[in-house]
C-alpha positions as CSV (number, residue, x, y, z in Angstrom):
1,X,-6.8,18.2,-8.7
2,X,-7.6,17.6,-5.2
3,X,-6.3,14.4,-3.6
4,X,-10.0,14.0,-2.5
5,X,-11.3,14.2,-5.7
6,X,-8.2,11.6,-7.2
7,X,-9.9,9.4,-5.0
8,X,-13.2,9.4,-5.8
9,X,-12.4,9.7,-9.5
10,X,-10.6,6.2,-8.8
11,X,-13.2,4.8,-6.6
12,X,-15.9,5.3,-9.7
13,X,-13.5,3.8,-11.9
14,X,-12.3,0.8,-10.1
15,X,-14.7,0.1,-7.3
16,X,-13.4,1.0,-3.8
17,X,-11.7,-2.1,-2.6
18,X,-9.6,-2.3,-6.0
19,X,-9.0,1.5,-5.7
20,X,-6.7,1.4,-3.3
21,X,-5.4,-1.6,-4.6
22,X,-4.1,0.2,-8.3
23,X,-2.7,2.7,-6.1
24,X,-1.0,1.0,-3.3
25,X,0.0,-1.8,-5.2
26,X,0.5,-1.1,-9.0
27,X,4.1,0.0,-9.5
28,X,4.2,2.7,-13.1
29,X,7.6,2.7,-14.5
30,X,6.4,6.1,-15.9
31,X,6.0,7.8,-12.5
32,X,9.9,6.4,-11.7
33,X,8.8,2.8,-10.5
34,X,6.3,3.9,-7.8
35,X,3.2,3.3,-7.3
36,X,1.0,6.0,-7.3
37,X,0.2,6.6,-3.6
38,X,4.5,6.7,-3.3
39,X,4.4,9.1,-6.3
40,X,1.7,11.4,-4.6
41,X,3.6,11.4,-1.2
42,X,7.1,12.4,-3.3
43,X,5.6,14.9,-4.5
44,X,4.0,14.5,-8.0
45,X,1.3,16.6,-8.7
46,X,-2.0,14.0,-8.3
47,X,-2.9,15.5,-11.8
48,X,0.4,13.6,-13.5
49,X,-0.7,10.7,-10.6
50,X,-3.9,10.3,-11.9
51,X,-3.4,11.0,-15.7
52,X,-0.9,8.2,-15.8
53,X,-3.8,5.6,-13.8
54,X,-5.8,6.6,-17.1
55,X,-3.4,5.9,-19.6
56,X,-2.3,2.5,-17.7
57,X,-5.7,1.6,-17.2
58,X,-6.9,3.1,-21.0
59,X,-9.5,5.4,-18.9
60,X,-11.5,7.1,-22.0
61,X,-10.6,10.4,-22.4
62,X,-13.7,12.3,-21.0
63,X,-13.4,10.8,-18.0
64,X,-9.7,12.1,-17.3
């Protein structure tokens, strides 16, 4: 996955403004405590990034 396409996968899901917010703001104890844009810029694959948002979130499996 793309970070282009993490983007506007969470952009359809959450609306734009509170896109950025889930990932700038929501800390995920499964991706160490981070959030997921400090995640992504350590180094985790935006796949796990993203895949985690889903579970958090309960994102329906087609959609992930």
């Amino acid at each position: 996955m793309r970070l282009q396409e993490f983007w506007s996968r969470m952009e359809q899901h959450f609306g734009s403004m509170r896109a950025r917010t889930v990932a700038g703001d929501h800390v995920f104890s499964t991706l160490d405590g981070r959030t997921a844009v400090e995640a992504i810029d350590a180094g985790v694959p935006i796949r796990t990034v993203w895949l985690e948002i889903c579970k958090e979130y309960d994102i329906p499996p087609k959609d992930r």
